[in-house]
Legacy VTK file of the C-alpha trace (Angstrom):
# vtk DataFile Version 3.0
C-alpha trace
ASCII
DATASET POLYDATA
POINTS 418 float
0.000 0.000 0.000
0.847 3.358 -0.957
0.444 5.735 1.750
0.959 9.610 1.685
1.075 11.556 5.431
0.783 14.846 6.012
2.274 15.981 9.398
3.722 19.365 10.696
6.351 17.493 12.684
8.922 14.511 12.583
12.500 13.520 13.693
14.966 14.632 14.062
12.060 16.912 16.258
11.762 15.583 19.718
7.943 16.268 20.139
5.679 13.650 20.818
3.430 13.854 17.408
7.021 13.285 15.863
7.555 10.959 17.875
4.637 8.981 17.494
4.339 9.056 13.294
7.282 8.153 13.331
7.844 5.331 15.081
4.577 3.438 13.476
5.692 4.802 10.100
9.035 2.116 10.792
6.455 -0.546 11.355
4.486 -0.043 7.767
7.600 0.422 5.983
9.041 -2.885 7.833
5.955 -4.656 6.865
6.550 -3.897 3.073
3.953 -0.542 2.874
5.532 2.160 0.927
5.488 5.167 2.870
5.696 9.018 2.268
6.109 11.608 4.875
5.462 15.432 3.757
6.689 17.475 6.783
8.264 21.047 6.998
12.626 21.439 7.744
12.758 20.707 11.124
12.809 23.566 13.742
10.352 22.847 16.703
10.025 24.134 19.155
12.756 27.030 18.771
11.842 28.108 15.461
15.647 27.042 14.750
16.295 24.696 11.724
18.322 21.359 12.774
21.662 21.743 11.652
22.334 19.443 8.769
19.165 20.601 7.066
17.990 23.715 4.811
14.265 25.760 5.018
14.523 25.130 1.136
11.535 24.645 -1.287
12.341 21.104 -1.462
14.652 18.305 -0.426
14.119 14.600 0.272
15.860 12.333 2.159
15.018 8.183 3.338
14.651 7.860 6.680
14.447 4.068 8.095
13.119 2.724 4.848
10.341 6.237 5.176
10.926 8.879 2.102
10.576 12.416 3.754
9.849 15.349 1.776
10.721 18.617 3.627
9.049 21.686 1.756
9.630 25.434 2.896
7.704 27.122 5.360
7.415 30.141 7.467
9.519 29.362 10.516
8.803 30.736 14.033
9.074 29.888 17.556
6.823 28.007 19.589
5.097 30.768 21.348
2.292 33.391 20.627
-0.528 32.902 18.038
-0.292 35.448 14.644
3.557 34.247 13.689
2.586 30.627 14.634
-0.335 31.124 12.586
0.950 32.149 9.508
3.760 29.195 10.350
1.043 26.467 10.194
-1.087 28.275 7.386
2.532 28.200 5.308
2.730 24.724 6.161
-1.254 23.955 4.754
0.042 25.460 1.707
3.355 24.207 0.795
2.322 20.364 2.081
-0.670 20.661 -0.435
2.070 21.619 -3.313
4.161 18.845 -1.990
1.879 16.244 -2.293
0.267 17.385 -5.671
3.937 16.225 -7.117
4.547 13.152 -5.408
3.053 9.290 -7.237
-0.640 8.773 -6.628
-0.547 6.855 -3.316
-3.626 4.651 -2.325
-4.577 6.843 0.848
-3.884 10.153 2.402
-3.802 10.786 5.647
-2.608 13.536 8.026
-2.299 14.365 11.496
-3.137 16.936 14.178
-2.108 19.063 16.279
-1.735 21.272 14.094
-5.535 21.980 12.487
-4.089 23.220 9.229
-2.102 20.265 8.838
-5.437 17.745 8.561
-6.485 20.107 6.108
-4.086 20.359 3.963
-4.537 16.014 3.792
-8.206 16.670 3.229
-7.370 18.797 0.020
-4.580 16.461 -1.220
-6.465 13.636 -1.016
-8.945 15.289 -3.140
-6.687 16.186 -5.756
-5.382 12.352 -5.859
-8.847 11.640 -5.948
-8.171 9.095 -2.867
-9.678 8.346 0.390
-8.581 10.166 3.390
-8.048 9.326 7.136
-7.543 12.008 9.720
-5.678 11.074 12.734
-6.610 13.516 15.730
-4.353 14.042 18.185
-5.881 16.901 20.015
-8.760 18.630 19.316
-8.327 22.061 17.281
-9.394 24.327 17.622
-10.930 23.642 21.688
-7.354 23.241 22.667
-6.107 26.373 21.872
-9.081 27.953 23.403
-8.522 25.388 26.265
-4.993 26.967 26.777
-5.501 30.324 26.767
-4.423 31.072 23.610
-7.560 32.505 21.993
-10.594 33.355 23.223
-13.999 31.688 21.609
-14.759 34.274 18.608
-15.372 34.777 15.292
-12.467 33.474 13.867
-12.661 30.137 16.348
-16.288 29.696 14.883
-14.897 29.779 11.347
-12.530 27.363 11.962
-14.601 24.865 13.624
-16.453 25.071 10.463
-13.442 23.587 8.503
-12.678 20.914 11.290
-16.461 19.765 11.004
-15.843 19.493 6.890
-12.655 17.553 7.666
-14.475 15.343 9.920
-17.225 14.945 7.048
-14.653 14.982 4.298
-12.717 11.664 6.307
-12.964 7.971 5.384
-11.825 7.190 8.460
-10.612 8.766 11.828
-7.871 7.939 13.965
-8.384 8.780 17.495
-5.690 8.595 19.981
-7.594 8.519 23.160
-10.766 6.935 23.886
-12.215 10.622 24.840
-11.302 12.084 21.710
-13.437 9.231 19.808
-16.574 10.044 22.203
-15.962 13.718 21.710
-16.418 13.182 17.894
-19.346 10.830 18.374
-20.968 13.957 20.255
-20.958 15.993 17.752
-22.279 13.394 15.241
-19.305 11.656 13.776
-20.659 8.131 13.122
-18.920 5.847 15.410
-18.233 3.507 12.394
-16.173 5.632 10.883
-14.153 5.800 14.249
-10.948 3.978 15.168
-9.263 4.839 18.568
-5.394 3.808 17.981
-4.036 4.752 22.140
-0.974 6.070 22.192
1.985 3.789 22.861
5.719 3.073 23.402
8.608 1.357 21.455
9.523 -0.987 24.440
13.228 -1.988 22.927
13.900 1.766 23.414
13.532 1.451 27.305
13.617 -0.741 29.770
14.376 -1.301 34.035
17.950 -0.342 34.343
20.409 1.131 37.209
20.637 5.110 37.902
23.525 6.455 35.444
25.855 7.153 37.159
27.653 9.966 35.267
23.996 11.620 34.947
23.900 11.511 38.649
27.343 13.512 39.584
26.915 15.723 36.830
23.611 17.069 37.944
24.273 16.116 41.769
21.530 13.982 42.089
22.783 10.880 44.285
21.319 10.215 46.751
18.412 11.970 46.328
14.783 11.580 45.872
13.689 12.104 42.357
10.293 13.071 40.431
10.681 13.722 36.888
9.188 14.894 34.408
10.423 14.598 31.031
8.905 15.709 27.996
7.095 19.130 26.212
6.852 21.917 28.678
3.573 22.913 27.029
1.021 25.643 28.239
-1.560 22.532 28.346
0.598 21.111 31.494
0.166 23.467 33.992
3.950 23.020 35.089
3.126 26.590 37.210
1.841 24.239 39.649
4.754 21.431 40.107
7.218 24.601 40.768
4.882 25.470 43.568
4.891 21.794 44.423
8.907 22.046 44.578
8.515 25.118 47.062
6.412 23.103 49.406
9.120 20.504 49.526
11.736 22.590 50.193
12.003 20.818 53.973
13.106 17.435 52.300
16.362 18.116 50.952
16.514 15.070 49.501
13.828 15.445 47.175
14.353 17.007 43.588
11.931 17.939 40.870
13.782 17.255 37.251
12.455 18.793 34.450
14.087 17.337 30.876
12.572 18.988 27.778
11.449 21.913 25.891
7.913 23.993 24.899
6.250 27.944 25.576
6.179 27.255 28.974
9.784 26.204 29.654
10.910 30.140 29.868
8.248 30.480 32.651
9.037 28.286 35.211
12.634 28.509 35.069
11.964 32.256 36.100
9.152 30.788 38.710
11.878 29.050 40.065
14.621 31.502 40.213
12.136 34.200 41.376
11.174 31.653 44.395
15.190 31.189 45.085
14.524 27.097 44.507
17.344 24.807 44.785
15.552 21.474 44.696
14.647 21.956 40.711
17.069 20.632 38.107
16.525 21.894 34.117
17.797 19.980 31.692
17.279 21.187 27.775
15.836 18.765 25.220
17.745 15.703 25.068
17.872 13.043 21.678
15.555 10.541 21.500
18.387 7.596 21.928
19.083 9.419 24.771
16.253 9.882 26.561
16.109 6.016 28.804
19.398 7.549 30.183
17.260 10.492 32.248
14.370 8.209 32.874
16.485 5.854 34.722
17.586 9.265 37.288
14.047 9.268 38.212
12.209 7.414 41.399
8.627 8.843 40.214
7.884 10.421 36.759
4.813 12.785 37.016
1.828 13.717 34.381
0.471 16.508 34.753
-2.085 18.731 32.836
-4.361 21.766 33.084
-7.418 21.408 35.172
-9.845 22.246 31.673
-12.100 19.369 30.155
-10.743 19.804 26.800
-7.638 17.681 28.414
-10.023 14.988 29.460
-8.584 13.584 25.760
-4.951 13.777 26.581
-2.779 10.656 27.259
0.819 12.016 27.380
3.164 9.552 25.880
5.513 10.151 29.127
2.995 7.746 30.509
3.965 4.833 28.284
8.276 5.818 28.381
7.398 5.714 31.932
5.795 2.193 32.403
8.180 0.770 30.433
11.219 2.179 32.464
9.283 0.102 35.203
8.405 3.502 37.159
5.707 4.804 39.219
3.753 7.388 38.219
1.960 10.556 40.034
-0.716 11.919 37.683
-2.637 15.366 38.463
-5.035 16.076 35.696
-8.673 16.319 34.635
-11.121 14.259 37.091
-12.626 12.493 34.289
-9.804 12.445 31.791
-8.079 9.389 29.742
-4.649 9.462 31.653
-5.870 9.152 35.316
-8.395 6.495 33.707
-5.456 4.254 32.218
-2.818 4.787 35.298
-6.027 3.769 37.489
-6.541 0.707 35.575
-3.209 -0.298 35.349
-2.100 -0.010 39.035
0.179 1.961 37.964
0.662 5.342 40.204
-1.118 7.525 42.338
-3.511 10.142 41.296
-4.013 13.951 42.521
-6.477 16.207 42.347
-5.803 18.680 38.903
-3.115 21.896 39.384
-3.084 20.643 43.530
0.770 21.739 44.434
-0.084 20.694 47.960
-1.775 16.944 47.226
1.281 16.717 44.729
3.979 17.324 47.471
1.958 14.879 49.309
2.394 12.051 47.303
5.780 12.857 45.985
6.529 12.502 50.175
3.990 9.658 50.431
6.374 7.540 47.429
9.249 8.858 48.348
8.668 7.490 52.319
6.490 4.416 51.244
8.986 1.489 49.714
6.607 -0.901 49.190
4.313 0.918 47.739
6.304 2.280 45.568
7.715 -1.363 44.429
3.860 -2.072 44.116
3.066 0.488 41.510
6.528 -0.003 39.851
5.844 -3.768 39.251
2.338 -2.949 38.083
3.740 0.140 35.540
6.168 -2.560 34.162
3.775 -5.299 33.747
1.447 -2.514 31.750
3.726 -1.216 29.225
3.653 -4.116 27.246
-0.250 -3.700 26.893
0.711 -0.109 25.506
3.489 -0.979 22.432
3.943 1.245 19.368
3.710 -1.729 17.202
-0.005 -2.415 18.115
-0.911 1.270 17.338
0.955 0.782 13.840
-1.366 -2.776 13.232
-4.829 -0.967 14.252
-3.644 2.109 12.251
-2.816 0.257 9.329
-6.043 -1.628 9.413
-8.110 1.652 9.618
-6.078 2.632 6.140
-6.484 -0.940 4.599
-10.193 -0.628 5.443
-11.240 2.356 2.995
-8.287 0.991 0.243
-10.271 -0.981 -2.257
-8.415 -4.658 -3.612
-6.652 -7.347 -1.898
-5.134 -7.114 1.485
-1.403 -5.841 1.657
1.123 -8.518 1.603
2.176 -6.932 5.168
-1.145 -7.611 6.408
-0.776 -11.380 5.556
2.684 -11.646 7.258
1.378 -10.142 10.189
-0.911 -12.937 10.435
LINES 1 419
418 0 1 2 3 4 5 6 7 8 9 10 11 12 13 14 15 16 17 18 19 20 21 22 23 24 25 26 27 28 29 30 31 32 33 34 35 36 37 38 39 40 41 42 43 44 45 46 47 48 49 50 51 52 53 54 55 56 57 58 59 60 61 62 63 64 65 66 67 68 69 70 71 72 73 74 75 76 77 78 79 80 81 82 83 84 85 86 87 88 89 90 91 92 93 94 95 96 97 98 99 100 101 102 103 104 105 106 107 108 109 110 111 112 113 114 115 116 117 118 119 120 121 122 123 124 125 126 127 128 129 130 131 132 133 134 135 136 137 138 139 140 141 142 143 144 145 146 147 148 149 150 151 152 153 154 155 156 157 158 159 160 161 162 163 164 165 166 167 168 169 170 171 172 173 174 175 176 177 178 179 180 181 182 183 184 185 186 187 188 189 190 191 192 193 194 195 196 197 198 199 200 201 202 203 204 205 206 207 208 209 210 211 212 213 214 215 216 217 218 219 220 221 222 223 224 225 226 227 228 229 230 231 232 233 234 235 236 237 238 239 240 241 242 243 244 245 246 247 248 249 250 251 252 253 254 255 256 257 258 259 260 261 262 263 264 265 266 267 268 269 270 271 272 273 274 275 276 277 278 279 280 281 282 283 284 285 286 287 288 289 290 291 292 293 294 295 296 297 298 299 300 301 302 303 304 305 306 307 308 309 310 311 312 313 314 315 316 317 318 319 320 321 322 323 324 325 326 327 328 329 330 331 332 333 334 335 336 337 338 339 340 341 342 343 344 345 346 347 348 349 350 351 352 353 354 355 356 357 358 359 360 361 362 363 364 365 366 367 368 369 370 371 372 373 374 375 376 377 378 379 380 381 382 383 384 385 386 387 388 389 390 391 392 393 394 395 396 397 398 399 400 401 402 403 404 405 406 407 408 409 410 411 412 413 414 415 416 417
């Protein structure tokens, strides 16, 4: 099968919608599919292009058995709304361009965030005269509102009109959280046309291992307690509210908060921090992907945490899944009824908090850090669940959704698969 996807970000970006078309896109291509990826020079979340690579018009490269074709876009940082705007709008245009030249696949399909991304997918698959599956990752544009970005207007209205044509426009839909699929259903998507693909892990990427040691002398970290958190530093994650966390546990000096990533909000709270003279908080930039196991292992607890708004009732950070299969406990503060408390509950795996609670977190960042056997409990049970939550399922149901609208025999993959 020939497929065509349309997404705003991909490796060598760190991001977890990178990430995660990414590593199924190794799957499909290992499974004999051939595989396109139309993406923009990488640059997130600086609005700095990778070195190695060129904002240029055009350039392709093969990428684990994926061909990526990089078209030029307006570049800017990941922060404020009219230059990210025109950013993604550049990117709807350029991807549509892109595609128009590349061999008539047998699906298109594109992902969010951002909006203009699934849109540009809608229109290429028009032109190739092809069926089209949209994979939502959040929900534009009630996440943007959600954070603060924009206020409900005009303009919001106008674009929730092209997200319901999208929706309309779609074969299928890939939904990567239960609550996203039941927010669709809500507003009349028929739940045939549905296929929730949960987020997941590549388990050969992680695994239980021993603290690194030259991790923990350079950042001074043995011997001490410590709750990560290691991923985007987004303005959906409330991360406001672990720094206040951090100043409650300022009596335990042998408990440290790590932060390990990037995102708007990472400016913020490093300024929180220094403004509340903290000394149990540890910043790390943005580390490589192969890389990333190495900080995992430096943590005792890795924490989720997300803004207390029902539009993140749909978010399952994939920190969750790294986490599990690092055989860690988790603490996750977010949304009563959202999907990430729902899956940690089921799996055993961590203890929950009430949403943007410093003081409930600082409790059970004491209550782990004090409570061995618990903590063993929920570590055994997180281990035990990550291999419920691989990338390689995600890649088979994903697959299947694409197979499913693609008229003719099924792919030779599909057979090998079994």
């Amino acid at each position: 099968m020939k497929i065509l996807f349309i997404s705003d970000y991909f490796p060598p970006e760190r991001n977890a919608p990178a990430t995660r078309v990414y590593e199924r896109a190794v799957y499909w291509a290992r499974w004999g599919h051939d595989v396109t990826f139309i993406t923009s020079a990488p640059n997130f979340p600086d609005g700095k292009v990778f070195a190695g690579y060129r904002n240029a018009w055009y350039q392709h490269e093969i990428v684990d058995g994926i061909r990526v074709v990089r078209v030029k876009t307006f570049i800017a940082p990941n922060r404020g709304v009219v230059r990210r705007t025109i950013d993604f709008i550049s990117f709807m245009i350029m991807s549509i361009a892109g595609a128009f030249f590349q061999k008539r696949p047998d699906v298109v399909t594109a992902t969010s965030p951002q909006f203009f991304a699934g849109l540009a997918g809608a229109i290429a698959a028009k032109l190739h005269r092809r069926p089209f599956v949209l994979e939502v990752g959040d929900l534009w544009p009630a996440t943007i509102v959600g954070v603060g970005l924009m206020k409900r207007s005009l303009a919001i209205r106008f674009i929730e009109l092209f997200e319901h044509w999208m929706y309309r426009r779609a074969a299928r839909i890939v939904a990567v959280t239960p609550s996203i699929g039941k927010d669709l259903q809500g507003r009349g998507v028929p739940a045939e046309k549905i296929v929730v693909a949960l987020n997941g892990v590549d388990l050969h990427r992680y695994g239980k291992r021993p603290k690194d040691p030259e991790l923990l002398a350079q950042y001074a970290l043995a011997g001490k307690f410590v709750a990560a958190y290691i991923g985007t530093h987004g303005l959906s994650h409330a991360l406001e509210r672990v720094i206040e966390a951090a100043k409650l546990l300022e009596p335990h000096d042998d408990v440290r908060i790590l932060f390990v990533g990037a995102g708007a909000a990472r400016d913020g709270i490093m300024k929180q921090a220094e403004e509340l003279g903290l000394k149990n908080v540890v910043f790390i930039p943005e580390q490589p992907k192969e890389q990333i196991a190495r900080y995992w292992s430096l943590s005792d607890v890795a924490l989720v945490h997300l803004k207390n708004s029902p539009v993140f009732e749909t978010a399952v950070p994939s920190k969750i899944f790294e986490a599990m299969a690092m055989g860690l406990p988790l603490i996750v503060s977010g949304p009563e009824n959202g999907d990430a408390r729902a899956i940690v509950e089921h799996d055993a795996a961590g203890l929950i908090t009430p949403p943007e609670n410093p003081e409930a977190l600082a409790e059970a960042i004491v209550r782990l850090k004090t409570d061995h056997a618990l903590r063993q409990k929920f570590a055994e049970a997180s281990y035990k669940a990550a291999a419920w939550h691989t990338r390689e399922e995600q890649a088979r149901r994903v697959i299947a959704a694409y197979e499913s609208v693609v008229p003719g025999p099924p792919a030779v993959a599909q057979q090998e698969r079994g």
